[in-house]
PyMOL Python script that loads the backbone (N, CA, C, O; Angstrom):
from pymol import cmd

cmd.read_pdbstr("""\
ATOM      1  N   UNK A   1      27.700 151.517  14.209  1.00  0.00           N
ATOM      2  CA  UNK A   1      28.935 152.262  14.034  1.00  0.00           C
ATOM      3  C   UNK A   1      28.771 153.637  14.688  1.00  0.00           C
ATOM      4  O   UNK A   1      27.866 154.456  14.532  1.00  0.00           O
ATOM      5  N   UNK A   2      29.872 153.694  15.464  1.00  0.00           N
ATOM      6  CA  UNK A   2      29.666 155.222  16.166  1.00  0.00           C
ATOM      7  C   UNK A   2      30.400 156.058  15.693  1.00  0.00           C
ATOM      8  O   UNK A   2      31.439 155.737  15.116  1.00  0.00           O
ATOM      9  N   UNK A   3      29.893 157.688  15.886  1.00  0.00           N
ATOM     10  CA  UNK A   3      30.487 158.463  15.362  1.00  0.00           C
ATOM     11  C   UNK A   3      31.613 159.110  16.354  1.00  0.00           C
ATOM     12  O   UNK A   3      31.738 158.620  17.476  1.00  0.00           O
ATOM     13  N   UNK A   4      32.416 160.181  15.960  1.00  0.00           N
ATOM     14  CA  UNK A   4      33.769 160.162  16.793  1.00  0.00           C
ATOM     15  C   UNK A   4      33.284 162.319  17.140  1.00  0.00           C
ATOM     16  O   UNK A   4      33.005 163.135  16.262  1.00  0.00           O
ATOM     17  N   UNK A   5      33.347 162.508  18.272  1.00  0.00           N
ATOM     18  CA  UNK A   5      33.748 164.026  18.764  1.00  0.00           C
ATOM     19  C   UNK A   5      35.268 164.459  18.737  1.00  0.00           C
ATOM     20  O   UNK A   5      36.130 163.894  19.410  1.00  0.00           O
ATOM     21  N   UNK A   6      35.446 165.260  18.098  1.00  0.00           N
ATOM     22  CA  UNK A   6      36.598 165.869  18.359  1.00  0.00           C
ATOM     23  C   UNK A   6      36.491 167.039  18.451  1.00  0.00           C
ATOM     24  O   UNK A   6      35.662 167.750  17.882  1.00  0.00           O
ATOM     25  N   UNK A   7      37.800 167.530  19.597  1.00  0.00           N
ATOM     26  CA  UNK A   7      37.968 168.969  19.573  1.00  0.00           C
ATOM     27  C   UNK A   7      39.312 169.477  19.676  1.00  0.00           C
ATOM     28  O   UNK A   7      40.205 168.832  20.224  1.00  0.00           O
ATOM     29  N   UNK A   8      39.489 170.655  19.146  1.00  0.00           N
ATOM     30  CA  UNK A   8      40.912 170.923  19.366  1.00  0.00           C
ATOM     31  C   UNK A   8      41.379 171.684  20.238  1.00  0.00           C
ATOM     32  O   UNK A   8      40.824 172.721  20.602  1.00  0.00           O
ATOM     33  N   UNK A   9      42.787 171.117  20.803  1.00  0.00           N
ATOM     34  CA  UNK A   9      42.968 171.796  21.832  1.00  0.00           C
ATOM     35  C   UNK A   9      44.176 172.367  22.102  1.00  0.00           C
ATOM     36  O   UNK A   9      44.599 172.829  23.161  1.00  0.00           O
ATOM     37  N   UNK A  10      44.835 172.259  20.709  1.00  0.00           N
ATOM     38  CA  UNK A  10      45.954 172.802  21.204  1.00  0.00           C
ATOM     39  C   UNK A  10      46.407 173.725  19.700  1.00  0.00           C
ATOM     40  O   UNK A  10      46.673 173.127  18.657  1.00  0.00           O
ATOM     41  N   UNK A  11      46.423 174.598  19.763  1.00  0.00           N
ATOM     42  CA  UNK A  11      46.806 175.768  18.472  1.00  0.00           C
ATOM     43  C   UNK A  11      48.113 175.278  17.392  1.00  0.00           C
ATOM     44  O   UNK A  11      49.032 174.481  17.582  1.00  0.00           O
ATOM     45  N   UNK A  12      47.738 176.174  16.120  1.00  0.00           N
ATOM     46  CA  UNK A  12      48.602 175.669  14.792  1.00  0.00           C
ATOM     47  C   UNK A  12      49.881 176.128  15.339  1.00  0.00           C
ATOM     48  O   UNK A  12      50.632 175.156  15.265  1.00  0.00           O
ATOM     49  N   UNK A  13      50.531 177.160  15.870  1.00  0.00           N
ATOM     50  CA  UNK A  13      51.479 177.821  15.954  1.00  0.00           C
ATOM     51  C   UNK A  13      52.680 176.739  15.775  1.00  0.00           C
ATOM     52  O   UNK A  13      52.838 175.940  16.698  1.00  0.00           O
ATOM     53  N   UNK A  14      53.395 176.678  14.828  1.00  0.00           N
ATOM     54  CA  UNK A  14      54.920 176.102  14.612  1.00  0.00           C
ATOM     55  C   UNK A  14      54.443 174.734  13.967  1.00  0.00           C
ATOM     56  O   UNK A  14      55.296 173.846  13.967  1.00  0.00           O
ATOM     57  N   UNK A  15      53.033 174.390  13.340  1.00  0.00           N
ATOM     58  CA  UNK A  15      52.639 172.949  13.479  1.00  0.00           C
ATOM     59  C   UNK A  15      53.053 173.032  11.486  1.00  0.00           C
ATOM     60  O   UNK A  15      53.138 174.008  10.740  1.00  0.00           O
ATOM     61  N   UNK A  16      53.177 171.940  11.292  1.00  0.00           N
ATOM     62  CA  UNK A  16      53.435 171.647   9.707  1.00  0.00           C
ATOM     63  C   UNK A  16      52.437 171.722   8.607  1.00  0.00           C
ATOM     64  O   UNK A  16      51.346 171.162   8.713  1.00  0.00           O
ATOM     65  N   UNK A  17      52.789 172.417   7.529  1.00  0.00           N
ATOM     66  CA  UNK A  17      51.517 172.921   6.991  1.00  0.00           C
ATOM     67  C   UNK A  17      50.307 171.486   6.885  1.00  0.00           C
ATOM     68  O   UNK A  17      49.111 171.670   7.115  1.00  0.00           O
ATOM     69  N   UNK A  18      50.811 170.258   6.549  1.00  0.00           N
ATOM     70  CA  UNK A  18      49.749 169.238   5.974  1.00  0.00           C
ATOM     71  C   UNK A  18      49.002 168.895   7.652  1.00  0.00           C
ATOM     72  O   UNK A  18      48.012 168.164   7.656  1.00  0.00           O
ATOM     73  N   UNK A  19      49.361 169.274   8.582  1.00  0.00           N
ATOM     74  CA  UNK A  19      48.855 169.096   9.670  1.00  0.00           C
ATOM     75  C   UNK A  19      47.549 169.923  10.552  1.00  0.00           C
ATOM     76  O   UNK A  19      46.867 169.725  11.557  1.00  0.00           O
ATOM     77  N   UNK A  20      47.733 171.205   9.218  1.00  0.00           N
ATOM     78  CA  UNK A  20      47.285 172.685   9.971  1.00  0.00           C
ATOM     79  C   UNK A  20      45.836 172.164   8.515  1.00  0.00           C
ATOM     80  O   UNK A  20      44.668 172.530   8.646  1.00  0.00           O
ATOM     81  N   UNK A  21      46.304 171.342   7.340  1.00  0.00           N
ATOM     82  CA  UNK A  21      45.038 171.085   6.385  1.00  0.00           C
ATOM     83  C   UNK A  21      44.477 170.283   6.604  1.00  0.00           C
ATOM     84  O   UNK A  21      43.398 170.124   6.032  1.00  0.00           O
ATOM     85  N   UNK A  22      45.004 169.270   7.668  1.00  0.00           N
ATOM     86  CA  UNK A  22      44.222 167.868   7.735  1.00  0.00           C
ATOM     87  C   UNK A  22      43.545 168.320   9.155  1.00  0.00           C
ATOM     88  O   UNK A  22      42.658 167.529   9.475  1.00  0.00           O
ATOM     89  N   UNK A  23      43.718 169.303  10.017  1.00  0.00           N
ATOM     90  CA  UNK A  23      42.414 169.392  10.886  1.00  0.00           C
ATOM     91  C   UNK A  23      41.968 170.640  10.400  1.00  0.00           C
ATOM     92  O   UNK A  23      41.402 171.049  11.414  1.00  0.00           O
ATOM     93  N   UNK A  24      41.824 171.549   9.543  1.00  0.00           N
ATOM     94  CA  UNK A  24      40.644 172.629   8.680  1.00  0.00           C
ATOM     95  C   UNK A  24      39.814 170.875   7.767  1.00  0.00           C
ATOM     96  O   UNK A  24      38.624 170.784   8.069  1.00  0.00           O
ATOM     97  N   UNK A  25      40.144 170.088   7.144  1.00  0.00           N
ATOM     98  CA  UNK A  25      39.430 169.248   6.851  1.00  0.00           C
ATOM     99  C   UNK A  25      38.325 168.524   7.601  1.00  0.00           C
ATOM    100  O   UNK A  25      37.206 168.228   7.182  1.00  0.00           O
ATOM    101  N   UNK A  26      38.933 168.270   8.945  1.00  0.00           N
ATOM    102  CA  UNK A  26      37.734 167.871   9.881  1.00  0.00           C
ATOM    103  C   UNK A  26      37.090 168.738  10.374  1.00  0.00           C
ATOM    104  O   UNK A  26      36.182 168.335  11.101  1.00  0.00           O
ATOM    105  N   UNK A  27      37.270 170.538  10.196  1.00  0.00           N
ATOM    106  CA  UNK A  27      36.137 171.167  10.745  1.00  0.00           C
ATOM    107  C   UNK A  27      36.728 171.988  11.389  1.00  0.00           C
ATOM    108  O   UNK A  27      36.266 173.088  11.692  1.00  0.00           O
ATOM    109  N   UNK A  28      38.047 171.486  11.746  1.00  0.00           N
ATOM    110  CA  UNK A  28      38.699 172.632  13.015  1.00  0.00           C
ATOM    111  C   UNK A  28      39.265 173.731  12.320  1.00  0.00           C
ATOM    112  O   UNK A  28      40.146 173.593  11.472  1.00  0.00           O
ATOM    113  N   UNK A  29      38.708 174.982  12.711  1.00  0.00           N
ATOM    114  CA  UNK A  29      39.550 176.338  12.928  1.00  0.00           C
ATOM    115  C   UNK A  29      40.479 176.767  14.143  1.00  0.00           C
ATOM    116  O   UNK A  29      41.628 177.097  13.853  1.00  0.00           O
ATOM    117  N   UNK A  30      40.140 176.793  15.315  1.00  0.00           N
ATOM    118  CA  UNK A  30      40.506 177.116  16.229  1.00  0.00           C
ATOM    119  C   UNK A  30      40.223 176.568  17.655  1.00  0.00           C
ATOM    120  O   UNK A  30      39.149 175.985  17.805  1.00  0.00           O
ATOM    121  N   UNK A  31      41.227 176.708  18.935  1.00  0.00           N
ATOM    122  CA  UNK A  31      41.242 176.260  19.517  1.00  0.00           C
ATOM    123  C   UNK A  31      39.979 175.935  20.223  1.00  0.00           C
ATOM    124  O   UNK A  31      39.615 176.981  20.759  1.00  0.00           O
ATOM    125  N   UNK A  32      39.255 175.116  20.442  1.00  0.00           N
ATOM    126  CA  UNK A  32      38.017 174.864  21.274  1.00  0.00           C
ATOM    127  C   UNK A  32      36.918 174.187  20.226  1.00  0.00           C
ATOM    128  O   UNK A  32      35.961 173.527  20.630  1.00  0.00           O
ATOM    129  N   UNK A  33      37.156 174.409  19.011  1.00  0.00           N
ATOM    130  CA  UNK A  33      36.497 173.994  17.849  1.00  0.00           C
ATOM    131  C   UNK A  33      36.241 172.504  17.964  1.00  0.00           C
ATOM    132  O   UNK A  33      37.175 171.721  18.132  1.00  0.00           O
ATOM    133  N   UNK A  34      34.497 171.960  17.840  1.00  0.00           N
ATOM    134  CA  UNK A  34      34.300 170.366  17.971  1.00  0.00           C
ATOM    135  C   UNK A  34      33.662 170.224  16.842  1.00  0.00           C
ATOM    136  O   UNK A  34      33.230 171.220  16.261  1.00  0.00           O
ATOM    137  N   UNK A  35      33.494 168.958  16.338  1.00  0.00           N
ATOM    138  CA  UNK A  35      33.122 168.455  15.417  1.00  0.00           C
ATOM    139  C   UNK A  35      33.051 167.436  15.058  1.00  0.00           C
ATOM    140  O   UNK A  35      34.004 166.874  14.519  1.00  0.00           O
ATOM    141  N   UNK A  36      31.934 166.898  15.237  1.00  0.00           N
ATOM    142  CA  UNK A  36      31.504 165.245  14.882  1.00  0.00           C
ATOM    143  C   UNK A  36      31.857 165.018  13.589  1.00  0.00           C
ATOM    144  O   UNK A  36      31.753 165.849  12.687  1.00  0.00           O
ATOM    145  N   UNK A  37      32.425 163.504  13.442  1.00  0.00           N
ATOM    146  CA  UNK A  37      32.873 162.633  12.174  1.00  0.00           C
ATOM    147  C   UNK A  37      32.639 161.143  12.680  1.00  0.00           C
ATOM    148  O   UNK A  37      32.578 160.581  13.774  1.00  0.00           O
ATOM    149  N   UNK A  38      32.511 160.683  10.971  1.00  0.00           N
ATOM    150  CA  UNK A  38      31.787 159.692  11.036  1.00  0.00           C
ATOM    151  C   UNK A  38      32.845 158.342  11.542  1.00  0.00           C
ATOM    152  O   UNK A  38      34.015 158.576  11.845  1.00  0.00           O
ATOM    153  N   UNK A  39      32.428 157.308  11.574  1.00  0.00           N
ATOM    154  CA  UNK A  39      33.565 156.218  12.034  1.00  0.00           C
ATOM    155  C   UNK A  39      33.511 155.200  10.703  1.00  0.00           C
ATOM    156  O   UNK A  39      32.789 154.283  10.311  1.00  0.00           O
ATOM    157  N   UNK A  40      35.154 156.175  10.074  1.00  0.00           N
ATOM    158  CA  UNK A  40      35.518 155.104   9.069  1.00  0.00           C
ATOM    159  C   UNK A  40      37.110 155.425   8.773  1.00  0.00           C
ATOM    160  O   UNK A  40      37.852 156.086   9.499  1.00  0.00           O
ATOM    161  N   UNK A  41      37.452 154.777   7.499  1.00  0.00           N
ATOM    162  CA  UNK A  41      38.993 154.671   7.697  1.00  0.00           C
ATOM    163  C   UNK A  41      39.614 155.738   7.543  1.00  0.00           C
ATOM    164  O   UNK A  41      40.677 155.816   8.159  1.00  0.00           O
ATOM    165  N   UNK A  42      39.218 156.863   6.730  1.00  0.00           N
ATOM    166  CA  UNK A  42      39.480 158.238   6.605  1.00  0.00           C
ATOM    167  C   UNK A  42      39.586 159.248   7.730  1.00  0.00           C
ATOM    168  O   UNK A  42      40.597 159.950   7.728  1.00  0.00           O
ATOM    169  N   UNK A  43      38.663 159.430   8.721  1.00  0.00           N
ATOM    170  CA  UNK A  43      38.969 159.615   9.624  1.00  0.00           C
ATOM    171  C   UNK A  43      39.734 159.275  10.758  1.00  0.00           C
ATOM    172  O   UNK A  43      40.371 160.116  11.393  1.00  0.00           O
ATOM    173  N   UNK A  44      39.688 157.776  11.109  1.00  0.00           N
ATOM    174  CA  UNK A  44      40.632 157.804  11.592  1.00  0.00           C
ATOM    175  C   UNK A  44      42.403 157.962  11.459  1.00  0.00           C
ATOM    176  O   UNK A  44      43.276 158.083  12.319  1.00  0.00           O
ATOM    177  N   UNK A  45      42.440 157.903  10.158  1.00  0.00           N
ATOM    178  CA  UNK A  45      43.983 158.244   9.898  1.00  0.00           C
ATOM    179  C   UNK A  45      43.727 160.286  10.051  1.00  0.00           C
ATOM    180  O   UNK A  45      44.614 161.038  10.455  1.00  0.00           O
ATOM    181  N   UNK A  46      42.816 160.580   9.763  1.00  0.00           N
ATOM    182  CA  UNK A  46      43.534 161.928   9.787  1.00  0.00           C
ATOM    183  C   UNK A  46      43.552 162.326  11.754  1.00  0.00           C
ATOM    184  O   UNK A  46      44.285 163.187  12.241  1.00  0.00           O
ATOM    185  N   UNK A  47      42.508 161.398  12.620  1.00  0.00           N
ATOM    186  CA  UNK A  47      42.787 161.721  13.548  1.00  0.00           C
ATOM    187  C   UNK A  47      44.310 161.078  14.025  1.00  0.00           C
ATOM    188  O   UNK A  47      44.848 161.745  14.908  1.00  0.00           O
ATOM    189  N   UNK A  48      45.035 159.933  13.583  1.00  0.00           N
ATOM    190  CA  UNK A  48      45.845 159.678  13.616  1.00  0.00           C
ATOM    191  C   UNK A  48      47.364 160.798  13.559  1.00  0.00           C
ATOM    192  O   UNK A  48      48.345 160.824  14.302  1.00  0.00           O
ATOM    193  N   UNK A  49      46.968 161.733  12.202  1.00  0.00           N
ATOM    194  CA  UNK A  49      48.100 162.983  11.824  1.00  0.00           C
ATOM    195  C   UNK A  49      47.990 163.650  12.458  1.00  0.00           C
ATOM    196  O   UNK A  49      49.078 164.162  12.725  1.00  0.00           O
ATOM    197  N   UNK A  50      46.542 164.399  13.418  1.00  0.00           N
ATOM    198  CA  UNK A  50      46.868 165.121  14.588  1.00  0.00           C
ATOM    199  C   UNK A  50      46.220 165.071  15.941  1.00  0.00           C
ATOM    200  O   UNK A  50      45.463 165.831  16.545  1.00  0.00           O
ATOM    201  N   UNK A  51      47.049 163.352  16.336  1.00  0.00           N
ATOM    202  CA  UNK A  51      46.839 163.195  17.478  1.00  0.00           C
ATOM    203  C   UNK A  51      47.028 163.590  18.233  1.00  0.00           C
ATOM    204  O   UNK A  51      46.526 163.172  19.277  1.00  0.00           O
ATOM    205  N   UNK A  52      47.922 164.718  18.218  1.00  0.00           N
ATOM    206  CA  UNK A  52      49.015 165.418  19.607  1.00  0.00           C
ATOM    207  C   UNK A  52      48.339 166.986  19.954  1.00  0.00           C
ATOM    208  O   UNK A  52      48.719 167.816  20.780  1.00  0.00           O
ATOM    209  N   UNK A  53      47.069 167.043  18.882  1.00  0.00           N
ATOM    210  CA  UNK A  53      46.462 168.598  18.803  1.00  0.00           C
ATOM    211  C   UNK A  53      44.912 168.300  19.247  1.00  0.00           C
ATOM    212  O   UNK A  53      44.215 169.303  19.402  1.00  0.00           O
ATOM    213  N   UNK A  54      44.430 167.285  19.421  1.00  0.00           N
ATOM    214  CA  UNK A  54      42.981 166.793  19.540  1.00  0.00           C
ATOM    215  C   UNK A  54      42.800 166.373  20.727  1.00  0.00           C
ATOM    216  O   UNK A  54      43.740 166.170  21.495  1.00  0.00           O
ATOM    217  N   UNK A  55      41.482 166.176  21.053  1.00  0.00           N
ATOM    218  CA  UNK A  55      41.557 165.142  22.170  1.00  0.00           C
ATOM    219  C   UNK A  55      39.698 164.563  21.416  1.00  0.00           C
ATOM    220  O   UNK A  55      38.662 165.223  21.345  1.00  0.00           O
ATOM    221  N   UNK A  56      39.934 163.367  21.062  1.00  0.00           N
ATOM    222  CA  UNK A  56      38.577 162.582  20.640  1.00  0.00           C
ATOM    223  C   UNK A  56      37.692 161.790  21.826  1.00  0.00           C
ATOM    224  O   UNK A  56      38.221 161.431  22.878  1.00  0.00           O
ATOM    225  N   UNK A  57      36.577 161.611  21.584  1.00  0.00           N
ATOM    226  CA  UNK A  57      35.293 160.525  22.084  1.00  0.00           C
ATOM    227  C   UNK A  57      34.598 160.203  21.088  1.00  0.00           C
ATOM    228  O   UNK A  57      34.740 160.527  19.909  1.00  0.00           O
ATOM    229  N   UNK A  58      33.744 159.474  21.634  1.00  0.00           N
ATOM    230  CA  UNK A  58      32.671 158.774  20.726  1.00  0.00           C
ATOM    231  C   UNK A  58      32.102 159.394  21.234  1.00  0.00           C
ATOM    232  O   UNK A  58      32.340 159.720  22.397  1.00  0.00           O
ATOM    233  N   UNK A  59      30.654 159.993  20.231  1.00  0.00           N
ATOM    234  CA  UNK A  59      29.622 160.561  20.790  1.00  0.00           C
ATOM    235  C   UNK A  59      28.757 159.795  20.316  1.00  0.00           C
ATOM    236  O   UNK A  59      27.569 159.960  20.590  1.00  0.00           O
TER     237      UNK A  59
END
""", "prot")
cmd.dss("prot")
cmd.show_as("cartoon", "prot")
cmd.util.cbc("prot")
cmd.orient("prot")
């Protein structure tokens, strides 16, 4: 099972509050911010809520 890189790349500005808690949950503060997570169902739904602010790999 592989684990997943993410980073963020695109800022909270105008974004919905449960969107701005579900990536401080994976680690992200700010723009450029990465952070490995593990590969399971939890994660992928929250990468799911902010797909449009991330950009993921497998690392």
């Amino acid at each position: 099972m592989a684990d997943y890189r993410i980073k963020l790349i695109k800022g909270f500005q105008g974004r919905k509050d449960n969107q701005i808690a579900t990536a401080h949950s994976l680690g992200l503060r700010k723009i450029g911010d990465v952070t490995i997570q593990p590969d399971n169902e939890a994660t992928k739904g929250k990468i799911a809520k902010i797909a449009h602010l991330i950009e993921v790999t497998e690392a």
